[in-house]
C-alpha positions as CSV (number, residue, x, y, z in Angstrom):
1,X,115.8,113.1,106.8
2,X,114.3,110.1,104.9
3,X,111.5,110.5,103.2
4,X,110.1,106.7,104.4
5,X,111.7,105.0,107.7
6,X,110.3,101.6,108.6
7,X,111.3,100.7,112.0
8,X,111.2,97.4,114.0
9,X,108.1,96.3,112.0
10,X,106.7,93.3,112.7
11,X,102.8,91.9,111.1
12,X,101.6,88.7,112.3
13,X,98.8,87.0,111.1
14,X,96.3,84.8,113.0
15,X,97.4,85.6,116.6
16,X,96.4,83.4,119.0
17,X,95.4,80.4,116.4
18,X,97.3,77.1,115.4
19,X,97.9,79.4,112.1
20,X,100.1,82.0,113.5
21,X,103.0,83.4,111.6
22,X,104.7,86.5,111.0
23,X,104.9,87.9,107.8
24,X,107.3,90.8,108.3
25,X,109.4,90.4,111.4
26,X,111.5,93.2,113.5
27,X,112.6,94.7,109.4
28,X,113.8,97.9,109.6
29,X,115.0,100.2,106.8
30,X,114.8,103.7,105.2
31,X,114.2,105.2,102.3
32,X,115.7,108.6,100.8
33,X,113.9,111.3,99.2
34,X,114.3,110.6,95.3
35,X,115.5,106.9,95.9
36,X,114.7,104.0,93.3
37,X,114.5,101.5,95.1
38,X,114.2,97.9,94.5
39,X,112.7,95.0,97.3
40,X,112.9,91.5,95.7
41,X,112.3,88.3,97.4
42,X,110.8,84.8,96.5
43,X,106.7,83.7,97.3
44,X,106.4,83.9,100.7
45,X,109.0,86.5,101.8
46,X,106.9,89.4,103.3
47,X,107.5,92.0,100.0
48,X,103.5,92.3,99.6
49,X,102.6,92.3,103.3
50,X,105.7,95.4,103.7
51,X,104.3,97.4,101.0
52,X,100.6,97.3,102.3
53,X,102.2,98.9,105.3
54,X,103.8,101.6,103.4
55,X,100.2,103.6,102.9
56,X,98.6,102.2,106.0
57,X,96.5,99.6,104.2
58,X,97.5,97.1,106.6
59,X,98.4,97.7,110.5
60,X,101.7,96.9,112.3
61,X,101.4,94.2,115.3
62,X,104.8,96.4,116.6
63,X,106.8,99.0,115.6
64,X,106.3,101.7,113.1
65,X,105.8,103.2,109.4
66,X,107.1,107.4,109.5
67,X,106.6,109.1,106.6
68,X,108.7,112.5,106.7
69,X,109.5,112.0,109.8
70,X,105.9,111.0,111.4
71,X,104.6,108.4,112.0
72,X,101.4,107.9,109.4
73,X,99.0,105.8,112.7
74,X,99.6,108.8,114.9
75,X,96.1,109.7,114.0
76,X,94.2,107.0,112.8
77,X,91.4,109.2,111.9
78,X,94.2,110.9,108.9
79,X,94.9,107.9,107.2
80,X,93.4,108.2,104.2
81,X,95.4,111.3,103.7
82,X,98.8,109.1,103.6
83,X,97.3,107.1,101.1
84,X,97.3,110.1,98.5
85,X,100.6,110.8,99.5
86,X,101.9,106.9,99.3
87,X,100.2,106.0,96.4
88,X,100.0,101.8,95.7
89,X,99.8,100.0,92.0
90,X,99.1,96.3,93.2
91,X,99.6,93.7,90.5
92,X,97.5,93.3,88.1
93,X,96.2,97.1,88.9
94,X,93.8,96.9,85.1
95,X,91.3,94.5,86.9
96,X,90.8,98.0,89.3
97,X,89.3,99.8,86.7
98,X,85.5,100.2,86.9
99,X,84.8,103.9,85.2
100,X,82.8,104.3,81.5
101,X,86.0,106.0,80.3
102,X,89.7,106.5,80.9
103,X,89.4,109.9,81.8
104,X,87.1,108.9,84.6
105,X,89.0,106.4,85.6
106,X,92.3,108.3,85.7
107,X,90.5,110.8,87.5
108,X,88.8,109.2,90.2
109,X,92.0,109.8,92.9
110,X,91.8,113.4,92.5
111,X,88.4,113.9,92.4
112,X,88.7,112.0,95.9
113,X,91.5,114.5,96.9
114,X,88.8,117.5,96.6
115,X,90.7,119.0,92.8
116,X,87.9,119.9,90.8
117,X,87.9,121.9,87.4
118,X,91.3,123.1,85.8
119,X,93.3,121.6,88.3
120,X,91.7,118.0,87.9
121,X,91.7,118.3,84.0
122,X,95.1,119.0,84.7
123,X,96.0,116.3,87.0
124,X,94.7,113.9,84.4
125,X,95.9,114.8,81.4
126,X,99.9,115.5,83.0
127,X,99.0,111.7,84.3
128,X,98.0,110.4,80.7
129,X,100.8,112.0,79.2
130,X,103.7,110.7,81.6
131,X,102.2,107.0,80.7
132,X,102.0,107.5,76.7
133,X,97.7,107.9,76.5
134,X,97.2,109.8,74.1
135,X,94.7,112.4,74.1
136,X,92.0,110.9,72.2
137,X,92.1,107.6,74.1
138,X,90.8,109.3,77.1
139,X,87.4,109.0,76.1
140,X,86.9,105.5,75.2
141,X,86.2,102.3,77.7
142,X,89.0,101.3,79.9
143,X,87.9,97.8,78.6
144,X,88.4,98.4,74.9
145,X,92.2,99.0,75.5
146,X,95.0,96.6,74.9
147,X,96.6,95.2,78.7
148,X,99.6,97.2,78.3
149,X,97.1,100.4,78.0
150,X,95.6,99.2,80.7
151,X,98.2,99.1,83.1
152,X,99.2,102.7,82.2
153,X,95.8,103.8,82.5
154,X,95.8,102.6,86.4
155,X,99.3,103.8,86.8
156,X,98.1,107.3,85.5
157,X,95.4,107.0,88.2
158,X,97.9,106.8,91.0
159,X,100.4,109.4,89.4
160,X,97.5,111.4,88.9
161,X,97.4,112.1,92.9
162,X,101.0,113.2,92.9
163,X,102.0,111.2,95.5
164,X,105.0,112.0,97.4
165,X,105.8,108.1,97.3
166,X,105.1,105.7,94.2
167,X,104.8,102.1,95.3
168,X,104.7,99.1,92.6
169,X,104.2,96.0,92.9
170,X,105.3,93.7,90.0
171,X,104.3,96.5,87.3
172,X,105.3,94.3,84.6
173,X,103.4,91.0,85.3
174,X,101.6,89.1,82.5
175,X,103.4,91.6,80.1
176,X,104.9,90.3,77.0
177,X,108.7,91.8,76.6
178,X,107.6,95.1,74.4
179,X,105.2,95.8,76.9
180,X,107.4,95.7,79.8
181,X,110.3,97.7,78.8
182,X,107.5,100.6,77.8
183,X,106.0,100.7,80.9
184,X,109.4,100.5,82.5
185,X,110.4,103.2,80.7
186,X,107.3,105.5,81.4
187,X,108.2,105.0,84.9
188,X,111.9,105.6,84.9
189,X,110.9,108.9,82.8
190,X,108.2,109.7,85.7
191,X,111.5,109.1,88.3
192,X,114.0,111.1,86.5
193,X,111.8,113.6,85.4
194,X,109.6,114.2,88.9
195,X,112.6,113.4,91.1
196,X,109.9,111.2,92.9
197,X,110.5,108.5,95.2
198,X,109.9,105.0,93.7
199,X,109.9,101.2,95.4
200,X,109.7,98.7,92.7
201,X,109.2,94.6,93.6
202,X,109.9,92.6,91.2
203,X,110.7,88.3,90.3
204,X,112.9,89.9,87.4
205,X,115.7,90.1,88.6
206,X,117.3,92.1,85.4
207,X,114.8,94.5,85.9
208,X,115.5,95.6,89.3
209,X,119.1,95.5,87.9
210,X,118.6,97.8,85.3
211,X,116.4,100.8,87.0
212,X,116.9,100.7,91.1
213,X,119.5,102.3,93.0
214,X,119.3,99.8,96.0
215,X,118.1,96.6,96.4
216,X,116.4,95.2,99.8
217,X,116.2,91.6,99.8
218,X,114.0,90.1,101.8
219,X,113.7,86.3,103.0
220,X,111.6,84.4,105.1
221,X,110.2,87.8,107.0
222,X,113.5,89.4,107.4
223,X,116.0,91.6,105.5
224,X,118.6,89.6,104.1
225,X,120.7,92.0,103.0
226,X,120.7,95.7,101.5
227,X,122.8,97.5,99.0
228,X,123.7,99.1,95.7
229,X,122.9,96.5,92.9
230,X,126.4,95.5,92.5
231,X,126.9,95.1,96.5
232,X,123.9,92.5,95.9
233,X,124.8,90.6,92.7
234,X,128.3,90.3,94.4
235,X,126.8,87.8,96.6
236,X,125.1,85.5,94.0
237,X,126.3,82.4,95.2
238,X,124.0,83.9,98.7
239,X,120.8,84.9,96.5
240,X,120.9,81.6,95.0
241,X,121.2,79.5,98.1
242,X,118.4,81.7,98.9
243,X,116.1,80.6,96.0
244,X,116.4,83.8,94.3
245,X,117.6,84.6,90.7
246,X,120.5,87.0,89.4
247,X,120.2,88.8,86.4
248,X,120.7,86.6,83.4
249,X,124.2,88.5,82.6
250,X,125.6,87.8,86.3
251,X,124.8,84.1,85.7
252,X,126.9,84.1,82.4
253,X,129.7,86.0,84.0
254,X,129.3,83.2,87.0
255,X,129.7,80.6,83.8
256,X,132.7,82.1,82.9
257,X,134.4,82.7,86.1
258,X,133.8,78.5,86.8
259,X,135.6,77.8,83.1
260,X,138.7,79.7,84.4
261,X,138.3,83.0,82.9
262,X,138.9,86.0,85.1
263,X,135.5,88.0,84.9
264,X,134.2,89.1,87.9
265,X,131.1,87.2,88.7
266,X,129.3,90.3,90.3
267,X,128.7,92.3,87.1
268,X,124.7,92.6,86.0
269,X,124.7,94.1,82.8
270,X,125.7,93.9,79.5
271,X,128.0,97.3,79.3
272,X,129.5,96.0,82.4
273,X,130.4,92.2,81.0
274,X,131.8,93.6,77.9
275,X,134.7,95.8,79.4
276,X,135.4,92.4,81.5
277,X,135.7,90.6,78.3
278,X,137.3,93.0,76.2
279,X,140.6,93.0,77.9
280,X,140.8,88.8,77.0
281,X,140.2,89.5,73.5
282,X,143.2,91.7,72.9
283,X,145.3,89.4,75.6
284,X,145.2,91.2,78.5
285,X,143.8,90.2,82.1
286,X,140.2,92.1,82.7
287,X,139.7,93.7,85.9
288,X,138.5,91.8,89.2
């Protein structure tokens, strides 16, 4: 059973005004227990508007969010609950933090989820760890701390409650390159390590590329089309038209391809373009 199954979901905004528009329409999907997986999609596509769904943060118009198998509006009153077990890191998640120090800070979801004690000292130092804070950082101001530190301090918050389901959005924003591929690698170490379920939107398209499982591409409110990275980046010529990006190594094999090489344009990573190219360097055909 998947772990997340969004059926039929539709959110429309402004009913019954000259503004009204969908933002998600009829998008259905799942998502398996232990999945990485990526949703990418340009301004405008519905990726923010589906993930506030996820945790009950917004409300469908029609159709329905089941985590585990239930569906989380089933009682209303309970929602907060599927909000510890779905837990959210919007963009930009540092200008969130609000405590005197980071061990407050990190600790204000499970305090909220009744762990007091051991078990909340716990909580927050496992949480601090899996981010790289060090132990003696946890007592100064959130606000003294570089932006990178920053964003692992709210993204130790969220792991902090253990939730069954960890939901970013655009982790790496505003993140010069050093800072991106450390936090990305804090939270493909959380992944592997937790065997937790991650969705991860992202504008970078080599990011997704490099970390996710399965991509969900969304476009104009719908699903445009779902698969394994390289059953995506196969259709470039598609994501393009669609004012999306590819990774920056499926454009040069794209390059390559047009100057009569035969590479196949669908690769996405470096490994990957190097055994196409190898085979034309000792005078052989690569593999298409």
């Amino acid at each position: 059973m998947p772990i997340l199954e969004i059926q039929n979901l539709t959110h429309t905004y402004g009913i019954g005004t000259p503004f009204q528009r969908s933002a998600v329409e009829d998008i259905s999907f799942t998502v398996e227990e232990g999945e990485f997986l990526g949703v990418i999609g340009h301004t405008g596509s519905g990726k923010s508007t589906l993930i506030q769904h996820l945790n009950g943060l917004l409300r469908p118009t029609s159709g329905r969010i089941l985590l585990e198998g239930r569906d989380i509006w089933a009682e209303p009153k309970k929602i907060r609950s599927v909000r510890f077990q779905v837990g959210l890191v919007f963009q930009y998640p540092e200008y969130q933090l609000f405590e005197e120090t980071v061990y407050k800070d990190i600790a204000f979801g499970p305090r909220n989820q009744g762990k007091t004690g051991e078990a909340l000292d716990q909580a927050v130092r496992e949480a601090a760890r899996l981010v790289g804070i060090r132990d003696d950082q946890l007592e100064k101001s959130p606000f003294e701390l570089s932006g990178g530190q920053k964003r692992r301090v709210a993204l130790a918050g969220v792991l902090a409650m253990e939730p069954k389901v960890l939901v970013l959005d655009e982790p790496t924003a505003g993140l010069d390159p050093a800072g991106r591929e450390n936090l990305m690698a804090n939270i493909r170490d959380y992944h592997r390590n937790k065997g937790a379920t991650v969705l991860l939107v992202s504008h970078s398209m080599d990011e997704v590329a490099q970390n996710v499982d399965r991509i969900l591409v969304l476009k104009s409110a719908h699903v445009l089309m779902s698969g394994t990275p390289a059953e995506v980046f196969a259709r470039s010529e598609e994501l393009l038209s669609a004012g999306l990006d590819v990774p920056q190594v499926t454009r040069v094999a794209m390059a390559l391809r047009k100057r009569g090489l035969e590479i196949n344009p669908a690769v996405y990573t470096v490994e990957a373009l190097e055994q196409q190219l190898l085979p034309l360097w000792k005078g052989g055909n690569p593999p298409c």
